[in-house]
Backbone as CSV, one residue per row, in Angstrom:
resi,resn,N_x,N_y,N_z,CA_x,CA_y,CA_z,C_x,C_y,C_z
1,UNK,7.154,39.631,37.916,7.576,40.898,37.351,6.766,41.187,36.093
2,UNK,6.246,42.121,36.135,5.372,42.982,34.831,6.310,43.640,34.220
3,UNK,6.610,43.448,32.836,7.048,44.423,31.761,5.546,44.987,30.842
4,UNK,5.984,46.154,30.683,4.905,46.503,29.657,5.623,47.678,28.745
5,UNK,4.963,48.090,27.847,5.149,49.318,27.403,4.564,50.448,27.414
6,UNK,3.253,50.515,27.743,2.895,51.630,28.471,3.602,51.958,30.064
7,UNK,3.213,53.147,30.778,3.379,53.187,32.280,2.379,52.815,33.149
8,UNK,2.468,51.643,33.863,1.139,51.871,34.757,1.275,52.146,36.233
9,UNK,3.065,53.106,36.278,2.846,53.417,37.336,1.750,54.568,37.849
10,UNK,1.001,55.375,36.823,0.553,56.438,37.179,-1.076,56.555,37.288
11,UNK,-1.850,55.456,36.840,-3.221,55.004,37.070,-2.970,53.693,37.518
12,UNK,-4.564,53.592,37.897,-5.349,51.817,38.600,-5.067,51.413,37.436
13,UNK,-5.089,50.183,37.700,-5.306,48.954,36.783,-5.264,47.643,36.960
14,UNK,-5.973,46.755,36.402,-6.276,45.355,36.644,-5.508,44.722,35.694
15,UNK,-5.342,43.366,35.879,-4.928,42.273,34.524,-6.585,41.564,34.297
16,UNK,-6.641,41.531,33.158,-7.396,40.620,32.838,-7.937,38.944,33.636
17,UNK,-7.225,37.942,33.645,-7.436,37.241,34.709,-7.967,37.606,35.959
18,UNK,-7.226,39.152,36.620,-7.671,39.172,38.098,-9.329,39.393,37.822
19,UNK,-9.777,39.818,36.855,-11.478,40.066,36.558,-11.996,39.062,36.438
20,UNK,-11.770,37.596,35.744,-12.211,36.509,35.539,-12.358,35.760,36.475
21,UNK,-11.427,35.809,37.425,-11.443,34.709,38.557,-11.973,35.455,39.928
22,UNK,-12.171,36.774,39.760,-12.851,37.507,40.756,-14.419,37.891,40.738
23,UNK,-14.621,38.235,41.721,-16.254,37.859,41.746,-17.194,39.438,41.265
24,UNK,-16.120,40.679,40.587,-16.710,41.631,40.387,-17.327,42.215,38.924
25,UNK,-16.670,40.989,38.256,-17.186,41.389,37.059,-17.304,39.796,36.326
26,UNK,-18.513,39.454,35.860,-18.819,37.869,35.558,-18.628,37.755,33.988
27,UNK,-18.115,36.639,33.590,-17.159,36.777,32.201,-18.183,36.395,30.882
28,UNK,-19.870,36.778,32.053,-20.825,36.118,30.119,-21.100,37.513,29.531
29,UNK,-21.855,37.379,28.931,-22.403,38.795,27.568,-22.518,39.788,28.381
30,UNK,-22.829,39.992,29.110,-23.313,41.389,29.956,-21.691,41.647,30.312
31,UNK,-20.601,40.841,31.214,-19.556,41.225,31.641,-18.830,41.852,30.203
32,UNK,-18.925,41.252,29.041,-17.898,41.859,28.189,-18.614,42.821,27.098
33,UNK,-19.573,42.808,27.481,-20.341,44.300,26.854,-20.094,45.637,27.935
34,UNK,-20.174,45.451,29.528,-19.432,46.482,29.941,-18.061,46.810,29.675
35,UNK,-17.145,45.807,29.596,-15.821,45.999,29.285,-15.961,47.188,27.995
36,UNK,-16.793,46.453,26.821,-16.680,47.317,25.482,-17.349,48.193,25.786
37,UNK,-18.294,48.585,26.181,-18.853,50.153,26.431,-18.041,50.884,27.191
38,UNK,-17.173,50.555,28.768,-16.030,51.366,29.090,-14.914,51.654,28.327
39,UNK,-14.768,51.035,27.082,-13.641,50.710,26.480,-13.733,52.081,25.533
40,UNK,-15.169,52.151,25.013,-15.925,52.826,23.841,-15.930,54.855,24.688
41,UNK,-16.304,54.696,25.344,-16.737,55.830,26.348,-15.212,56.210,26.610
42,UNK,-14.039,55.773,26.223,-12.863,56.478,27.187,-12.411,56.087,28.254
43,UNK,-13.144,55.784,29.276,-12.801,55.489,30.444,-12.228,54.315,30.524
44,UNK,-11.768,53.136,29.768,-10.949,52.625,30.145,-9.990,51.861,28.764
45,UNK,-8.870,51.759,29.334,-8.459,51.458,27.596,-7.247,50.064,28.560
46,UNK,-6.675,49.293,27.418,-6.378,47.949,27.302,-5.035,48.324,26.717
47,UNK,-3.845,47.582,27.405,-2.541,47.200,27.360,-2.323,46.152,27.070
48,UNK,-0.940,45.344,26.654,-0.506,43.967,26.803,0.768,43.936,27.352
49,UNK,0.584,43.346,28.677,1.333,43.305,29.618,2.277,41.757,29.427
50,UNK,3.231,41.760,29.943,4.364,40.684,29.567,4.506,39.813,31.393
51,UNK,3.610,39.377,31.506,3.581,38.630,32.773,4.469,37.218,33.042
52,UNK,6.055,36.900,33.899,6.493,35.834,33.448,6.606,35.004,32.290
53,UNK,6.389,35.871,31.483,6.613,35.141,29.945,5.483,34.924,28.955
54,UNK,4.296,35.163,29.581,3.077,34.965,29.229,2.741,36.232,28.999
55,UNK,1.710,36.565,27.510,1.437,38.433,27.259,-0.421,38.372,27.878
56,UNK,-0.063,39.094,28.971,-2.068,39.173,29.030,-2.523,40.651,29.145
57,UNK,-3.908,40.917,29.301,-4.147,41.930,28.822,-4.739,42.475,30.317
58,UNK,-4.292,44.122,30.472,-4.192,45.004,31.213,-5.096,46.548,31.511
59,UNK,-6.438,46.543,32.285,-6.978,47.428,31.854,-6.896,48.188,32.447
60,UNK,-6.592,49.550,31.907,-5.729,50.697,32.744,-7.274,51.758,32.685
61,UNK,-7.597,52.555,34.198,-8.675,52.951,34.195,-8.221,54.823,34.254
62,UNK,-8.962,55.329,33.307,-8.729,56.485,33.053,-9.704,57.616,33.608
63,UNK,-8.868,57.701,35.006,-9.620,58.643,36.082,-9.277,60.040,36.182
């Protein structure tokens, strides 16, 4: 169960982990310089999601 405080019923969005352990975005300098340039540009902005007890981070894509 996800708690958050934003809504993410109404856009995409990933958790953090699912990017790390998946094969679409690779976690060295280049992967987290796209993160910050989508981040920078608008198009995507960052939550903290309450996953089983654990807070991880949630990137909600702004389409």
């Amino acid at each position: 169960m996800i708690s958050v405080k934003e809504d993410l019923h109404d856009k995409p969005w990933a958790l953090e982990s699912d990017l790390r352990t998946g094969t679409a975005l690779r976690t060295d300098k280049t992967g987290r310089a796209i993160i910050t340039v989508l981040r920078h540009l608008g198009r995507i902005t960052e939550a903290r999601v309450n996953v089983g007890g654990s807070m991880l981070s949630a990137f909600l894509l702004n389409v």
